[in-house]
C-alpha positions as CSV (number, residue, x, y, z in Angstrom):
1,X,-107.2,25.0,-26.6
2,X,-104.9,21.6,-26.9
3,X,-108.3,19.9,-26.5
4,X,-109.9,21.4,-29.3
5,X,-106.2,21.2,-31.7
6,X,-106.2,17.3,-30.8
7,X,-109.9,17.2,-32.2
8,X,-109.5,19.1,-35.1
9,X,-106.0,16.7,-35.9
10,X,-108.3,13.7,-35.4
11,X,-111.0,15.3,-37.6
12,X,-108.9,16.5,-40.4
13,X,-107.9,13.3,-40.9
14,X,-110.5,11.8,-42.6
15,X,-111.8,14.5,-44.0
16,X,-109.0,15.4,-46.2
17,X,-108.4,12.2,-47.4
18,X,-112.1,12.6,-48.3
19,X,-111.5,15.3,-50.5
20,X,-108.5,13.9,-52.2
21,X,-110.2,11.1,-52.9
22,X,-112.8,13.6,-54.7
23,X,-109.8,15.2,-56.7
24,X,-108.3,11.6,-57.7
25,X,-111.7,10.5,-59.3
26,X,-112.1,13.7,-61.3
27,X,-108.7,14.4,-62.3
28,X,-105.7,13.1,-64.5
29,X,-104.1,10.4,-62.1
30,X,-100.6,11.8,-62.7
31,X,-102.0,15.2,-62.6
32,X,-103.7,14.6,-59.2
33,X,-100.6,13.1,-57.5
34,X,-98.0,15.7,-58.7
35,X,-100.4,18.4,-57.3
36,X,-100.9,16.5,-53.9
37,X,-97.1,15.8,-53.9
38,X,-96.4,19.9,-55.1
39,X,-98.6,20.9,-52.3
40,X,-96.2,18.8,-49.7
41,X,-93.0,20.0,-50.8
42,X,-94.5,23.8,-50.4
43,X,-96.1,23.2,-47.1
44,X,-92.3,21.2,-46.3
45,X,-90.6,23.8,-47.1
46,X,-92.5,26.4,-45.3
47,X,-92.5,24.4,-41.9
48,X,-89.6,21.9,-42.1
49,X,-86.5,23.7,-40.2
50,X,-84.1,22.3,-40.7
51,X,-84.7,21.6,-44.6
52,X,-83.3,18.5,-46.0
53,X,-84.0,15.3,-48.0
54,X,-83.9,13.4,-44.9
55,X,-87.5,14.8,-43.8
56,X,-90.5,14.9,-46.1
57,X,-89.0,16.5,-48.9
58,X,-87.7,13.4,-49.9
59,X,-90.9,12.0,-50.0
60,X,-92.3,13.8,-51.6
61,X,-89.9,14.5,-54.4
62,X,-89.6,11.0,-55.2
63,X,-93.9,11.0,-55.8
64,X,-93.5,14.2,-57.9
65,X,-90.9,13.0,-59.7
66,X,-92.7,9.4,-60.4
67,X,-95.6,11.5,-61.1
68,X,-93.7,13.6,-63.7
69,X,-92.2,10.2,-65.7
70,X,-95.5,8.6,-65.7
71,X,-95.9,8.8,-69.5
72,X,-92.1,7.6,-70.2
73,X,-90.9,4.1,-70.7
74,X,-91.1,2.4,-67.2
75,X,-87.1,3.0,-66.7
76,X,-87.8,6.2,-66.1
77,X,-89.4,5.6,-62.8
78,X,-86.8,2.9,-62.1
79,X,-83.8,5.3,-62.3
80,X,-86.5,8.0,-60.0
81,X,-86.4,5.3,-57.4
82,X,-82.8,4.4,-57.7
83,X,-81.8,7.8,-57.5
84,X,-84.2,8.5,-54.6
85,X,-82.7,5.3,-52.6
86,X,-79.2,7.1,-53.1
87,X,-80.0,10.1,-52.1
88,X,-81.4,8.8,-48.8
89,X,-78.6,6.3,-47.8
90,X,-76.1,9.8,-48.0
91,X,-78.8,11.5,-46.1
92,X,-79.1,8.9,-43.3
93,X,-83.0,8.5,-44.5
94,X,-82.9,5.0,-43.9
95,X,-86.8,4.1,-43.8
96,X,-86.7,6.3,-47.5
97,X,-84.1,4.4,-48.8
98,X,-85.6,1.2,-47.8
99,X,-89.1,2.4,-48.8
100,X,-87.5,3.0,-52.4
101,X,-85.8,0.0,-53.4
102,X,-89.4,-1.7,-52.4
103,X,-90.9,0.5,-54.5
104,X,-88.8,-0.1,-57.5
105,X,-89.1,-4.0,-57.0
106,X,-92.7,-3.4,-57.3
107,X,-92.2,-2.2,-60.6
108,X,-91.1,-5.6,-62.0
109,X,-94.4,-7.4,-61.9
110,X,-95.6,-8.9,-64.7
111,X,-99.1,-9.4,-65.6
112,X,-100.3,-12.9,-64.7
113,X,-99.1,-11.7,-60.7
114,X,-101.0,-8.5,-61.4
115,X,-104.1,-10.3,-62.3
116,X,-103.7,-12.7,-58.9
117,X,-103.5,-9.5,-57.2
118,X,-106.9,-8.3,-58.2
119,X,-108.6,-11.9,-57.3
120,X,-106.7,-12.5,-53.7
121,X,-105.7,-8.9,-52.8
122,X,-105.8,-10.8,-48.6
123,X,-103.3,-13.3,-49.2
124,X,-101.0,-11.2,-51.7
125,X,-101.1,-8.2,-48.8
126,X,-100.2,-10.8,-46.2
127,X,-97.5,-11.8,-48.9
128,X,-96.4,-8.6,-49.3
129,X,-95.9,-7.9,-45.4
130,X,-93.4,-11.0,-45.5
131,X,-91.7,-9.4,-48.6
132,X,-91.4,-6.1,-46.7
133,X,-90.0,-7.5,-43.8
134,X,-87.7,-9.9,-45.6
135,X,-86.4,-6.6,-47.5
136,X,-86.2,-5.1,-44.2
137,X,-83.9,-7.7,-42.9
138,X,-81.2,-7.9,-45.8
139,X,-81.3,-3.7,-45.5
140,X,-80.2,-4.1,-42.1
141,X,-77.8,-6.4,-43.2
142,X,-76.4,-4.5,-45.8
143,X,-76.2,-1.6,-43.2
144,X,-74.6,-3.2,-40.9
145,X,-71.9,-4.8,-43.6
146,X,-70.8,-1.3,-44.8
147,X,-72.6,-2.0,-48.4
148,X,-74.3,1.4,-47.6
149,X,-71.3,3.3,-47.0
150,X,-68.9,3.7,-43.8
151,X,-71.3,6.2,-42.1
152,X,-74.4,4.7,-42.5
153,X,-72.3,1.0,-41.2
154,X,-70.9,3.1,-38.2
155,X,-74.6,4.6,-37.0
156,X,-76.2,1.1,-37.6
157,X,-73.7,-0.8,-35.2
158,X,-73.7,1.8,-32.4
159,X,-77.7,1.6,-32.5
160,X,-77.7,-2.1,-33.0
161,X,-75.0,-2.8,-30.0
162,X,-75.9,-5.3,-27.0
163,X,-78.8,-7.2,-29.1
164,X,-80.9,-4.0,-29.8
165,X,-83.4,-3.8,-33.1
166,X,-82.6,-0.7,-35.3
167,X,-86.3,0.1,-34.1
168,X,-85.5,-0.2,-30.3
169,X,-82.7,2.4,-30.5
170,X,-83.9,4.4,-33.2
171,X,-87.3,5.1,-31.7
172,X,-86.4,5.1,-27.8
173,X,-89.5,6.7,-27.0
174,X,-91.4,3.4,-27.7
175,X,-89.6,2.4,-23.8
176,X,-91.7,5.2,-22.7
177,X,-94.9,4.3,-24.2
178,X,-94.7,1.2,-22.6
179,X,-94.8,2.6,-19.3
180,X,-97.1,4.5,-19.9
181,X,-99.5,2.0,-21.2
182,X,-98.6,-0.2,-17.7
183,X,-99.6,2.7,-15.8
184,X,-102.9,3.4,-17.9
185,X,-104.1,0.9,-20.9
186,X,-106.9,2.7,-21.5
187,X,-105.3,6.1,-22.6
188,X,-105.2,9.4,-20.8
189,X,-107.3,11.3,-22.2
190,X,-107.6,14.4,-24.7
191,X,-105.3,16.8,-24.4
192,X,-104.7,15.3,-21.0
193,X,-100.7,16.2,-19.2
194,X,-99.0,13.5,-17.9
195,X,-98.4,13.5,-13.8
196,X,-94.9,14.7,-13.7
197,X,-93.8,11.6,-11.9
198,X,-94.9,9.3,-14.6
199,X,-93.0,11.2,-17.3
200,X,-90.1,11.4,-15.3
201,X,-90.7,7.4,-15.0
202,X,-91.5,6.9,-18.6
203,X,-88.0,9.6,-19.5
204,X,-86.3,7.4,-17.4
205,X,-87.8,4.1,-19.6
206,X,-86.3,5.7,-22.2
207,X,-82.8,6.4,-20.7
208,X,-82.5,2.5,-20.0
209,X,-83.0,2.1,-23.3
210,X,-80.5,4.3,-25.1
211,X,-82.0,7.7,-25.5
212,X,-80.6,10.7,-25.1
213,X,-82.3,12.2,-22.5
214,X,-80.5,14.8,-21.6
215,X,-81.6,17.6,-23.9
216,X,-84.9,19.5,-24.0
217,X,-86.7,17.3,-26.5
218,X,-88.5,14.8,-23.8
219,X,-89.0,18.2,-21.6
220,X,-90.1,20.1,-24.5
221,X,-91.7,18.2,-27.2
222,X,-92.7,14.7,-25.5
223,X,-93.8,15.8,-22.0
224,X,-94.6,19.5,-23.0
225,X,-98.0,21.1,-23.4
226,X,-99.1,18.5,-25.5
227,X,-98.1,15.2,-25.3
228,X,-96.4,13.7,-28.5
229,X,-95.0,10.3,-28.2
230,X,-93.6,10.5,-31.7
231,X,-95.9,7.7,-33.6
232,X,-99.3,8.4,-34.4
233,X,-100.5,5.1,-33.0
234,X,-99.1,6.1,-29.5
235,X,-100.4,9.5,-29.9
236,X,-104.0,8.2,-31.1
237,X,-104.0,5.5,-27.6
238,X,-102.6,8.6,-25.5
239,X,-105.5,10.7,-26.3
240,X,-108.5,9.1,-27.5
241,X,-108.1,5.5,-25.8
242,X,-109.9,1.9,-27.2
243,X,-111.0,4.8,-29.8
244,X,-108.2,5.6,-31.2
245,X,-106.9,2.4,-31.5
246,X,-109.8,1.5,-33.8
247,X,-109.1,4.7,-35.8
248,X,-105.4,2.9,-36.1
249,X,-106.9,0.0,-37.7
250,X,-108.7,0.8,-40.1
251,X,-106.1,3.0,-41.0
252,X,-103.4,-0.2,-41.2
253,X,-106.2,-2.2,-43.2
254,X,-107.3,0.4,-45.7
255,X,-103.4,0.7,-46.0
256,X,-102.5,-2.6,-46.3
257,X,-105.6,-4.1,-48.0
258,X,-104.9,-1.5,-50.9
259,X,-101.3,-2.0,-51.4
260,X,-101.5,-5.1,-53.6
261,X,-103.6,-2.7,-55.5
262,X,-100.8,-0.6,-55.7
263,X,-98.6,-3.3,-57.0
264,X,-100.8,-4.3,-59.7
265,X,-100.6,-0.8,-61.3
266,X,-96.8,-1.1,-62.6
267,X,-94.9,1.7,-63.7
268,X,-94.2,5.3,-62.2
269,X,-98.0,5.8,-60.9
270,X,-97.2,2.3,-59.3
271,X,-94.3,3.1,-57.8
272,X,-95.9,6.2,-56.4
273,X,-98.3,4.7,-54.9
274,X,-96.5,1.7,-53.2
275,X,-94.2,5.0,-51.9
276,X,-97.2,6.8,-50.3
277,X,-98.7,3.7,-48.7
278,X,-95.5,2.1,-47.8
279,X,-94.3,5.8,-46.0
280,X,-97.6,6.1,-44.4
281,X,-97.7,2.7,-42.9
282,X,-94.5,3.9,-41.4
283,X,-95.6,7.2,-40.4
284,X,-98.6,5.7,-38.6
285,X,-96.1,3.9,-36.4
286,X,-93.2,5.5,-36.0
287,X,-94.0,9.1,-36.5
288,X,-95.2,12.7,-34.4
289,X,-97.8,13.9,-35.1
290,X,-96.9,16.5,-37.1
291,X,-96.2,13.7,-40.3
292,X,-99.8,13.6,-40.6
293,X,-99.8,15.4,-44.1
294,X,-97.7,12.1,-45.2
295,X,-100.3,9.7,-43.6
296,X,-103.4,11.8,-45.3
297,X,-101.2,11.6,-48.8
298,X,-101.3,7.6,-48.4
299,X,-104.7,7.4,-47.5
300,X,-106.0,9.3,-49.8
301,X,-104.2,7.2,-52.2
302,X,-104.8,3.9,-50.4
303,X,-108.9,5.0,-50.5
304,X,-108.8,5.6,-54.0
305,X,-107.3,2.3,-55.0
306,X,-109.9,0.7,-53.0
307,X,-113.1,2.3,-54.8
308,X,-110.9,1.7,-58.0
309,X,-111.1,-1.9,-57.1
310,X,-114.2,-1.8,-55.8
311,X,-115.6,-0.3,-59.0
312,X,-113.9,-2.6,-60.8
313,X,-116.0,-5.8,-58.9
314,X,-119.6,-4.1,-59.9
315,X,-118.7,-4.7,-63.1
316,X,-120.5,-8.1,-64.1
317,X,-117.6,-9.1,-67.0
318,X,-113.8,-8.8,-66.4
319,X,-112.8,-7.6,-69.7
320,X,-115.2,-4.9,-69.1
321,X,-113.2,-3.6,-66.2
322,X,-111.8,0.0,-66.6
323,X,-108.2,0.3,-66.2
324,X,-106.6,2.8,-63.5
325,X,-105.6,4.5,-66.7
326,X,-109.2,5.2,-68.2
327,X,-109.5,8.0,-70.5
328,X,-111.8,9.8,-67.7
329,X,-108.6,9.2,-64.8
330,X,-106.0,8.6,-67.8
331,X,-102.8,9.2,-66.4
């Protein structure tokens, strides 16, 4: 049975980013991504316990609400992300709140960099990586100076003590991983257990590190009937080996290749889509399996933009390029 669940999670994958794709191309853009974002915040709500902004319902708010603005002066969307950046630093959604103000800086571009964009999409999505991890840096820093509220400054520090990255003691069971990757590179197989001995290794990985090892959750959700490593990539190595690795990139390069796509749209459909590929990117790496819904919701909208673009290069003149906002995918 856990064989034949990791299957179907690896073959659902594609397949419906497949058919969103098909949606995107025959629907209103706006109109396509409120419904894809509408039909997160029910299934969210109907499996998120607890509920809270701090989980995918901030996501996925923020892309309905983008989607909903799409017609009003670009502001609009800038006070969306603004507020959606707020609402995550109170929530402790620090990847959101990050993911936001990118987002909304993305909404600034002017047109001569949205026309580079479209001839050099490599180098601007290589630029874009150093952006992001420039961004990331002064986040940290404004965590860790109390700009984002006493709380938020107090969490950051504890996490960050004795030279450790926010993503070292945030995501503990990377320690873990590691181990297991020295004990096997080549995965372990679908739906395979791990030996008791090498979990209890791996847990203990993890305890050197800073986790919290001492309730269920390793027992339980980690090391239980299914292995779940919480990040995709992890879980995609685990079970399917060299395999899934190769799933992983092309996963990253359709993301990444397609954000400067992103980018050159502007406005509140712009700023949703920079959202969805930006939270899926993280998803991908950081996230259980059971995020998948947000990594489909960025493929399909990092798949789209690349037949967009791709449609746009079969077409011999440049002024005869449709926009994103065509009257057959007007937003």
């Amino acid at each position: 049975m856990t064989i034949a669940t990791m299957v179907a999670w690896l073959i659902a994958i594609p397949v419906a980013v497949a058919l969103g794709v098909w949606g995107l191309r025959r629907l209103r853009v706006s109109t396509a991504v409120a419904l894809l974002a509408t039909g997160g915040i029910i299934g969210t709500i109907a499996t998120e316990v607890p509920l809270g902004w701090k989980g995918s319902l901030g996501v996925y708010a923020t892309a309905l609400a983008l989607a909903v603005v799409s017609r009003l002066p670009v502001n609009a969307a800038r006070l969306v992300l603004v507020a959606s950046a707020a609402l995550s630093t109170v929530a402790d959604a620090r990847f959101l709140t990050l993911i936001a103000l990118i987002s909304l800086i993305c909404t600034l571009r002017g047109s001569r960099m949205a026309d580079r964009m479209r001839v050099h999409p490599v180098a601007w999505s290589l630029a874009l990586a150093g952006v992001v991890a420039l961004a990331s840096q002064a986040a940290v820093w404004a965590m860790k100076s109390g700009l984002l509220g006493a709380g938020v400054q107090m969490r950051t520090l504890a996490q960050t003590a004795n030279g450790r990255s926010l993503i070292e003691s945030g995501r503990t069971e990377w320690a873990g991983s590691l181990h297991l990757f020295s004990v096997n590179p080549f995965g372990f197989g679908i739906g395979e257990i791990t030996n008791s001995g090498v979990a209890r290794d791996a847990i203990a990985r993890v305890r050197i590190a800073g986790g919290d090892v001492t309730s269920d959750y390793f027992t339980v959700s980690v090391f239980g009937d299914r292995v779940d490593l919480h990040s995709m990539t992890v879980d995609l190595w685990y079970h399917f080996g060299i395999g899934g690795l190769v799933f992983v990139v092309a996963c990253l390069l359709l993301l990444g290749l397609s954000l400067p796509h992103a980018v050159r749209q502007g406005g509140a459909l712009g700023g949703a889509f920079v959202l969805a590929i930006l939270v899926a990117l993280w998803d991908l790496v950081f996230s259980p399996m059971g995020n998948s819904d947000r990594l489909i919701f960025g493929l399909v909208i990092a798949a789209f933009l690349a037949a967009h673009a791709n449609d746009e290069r079969r077409r011999t003149r440049p002024e005869d390029a449709a926009p994103l906002e065509s009257p057959a995918l007007a937003s």
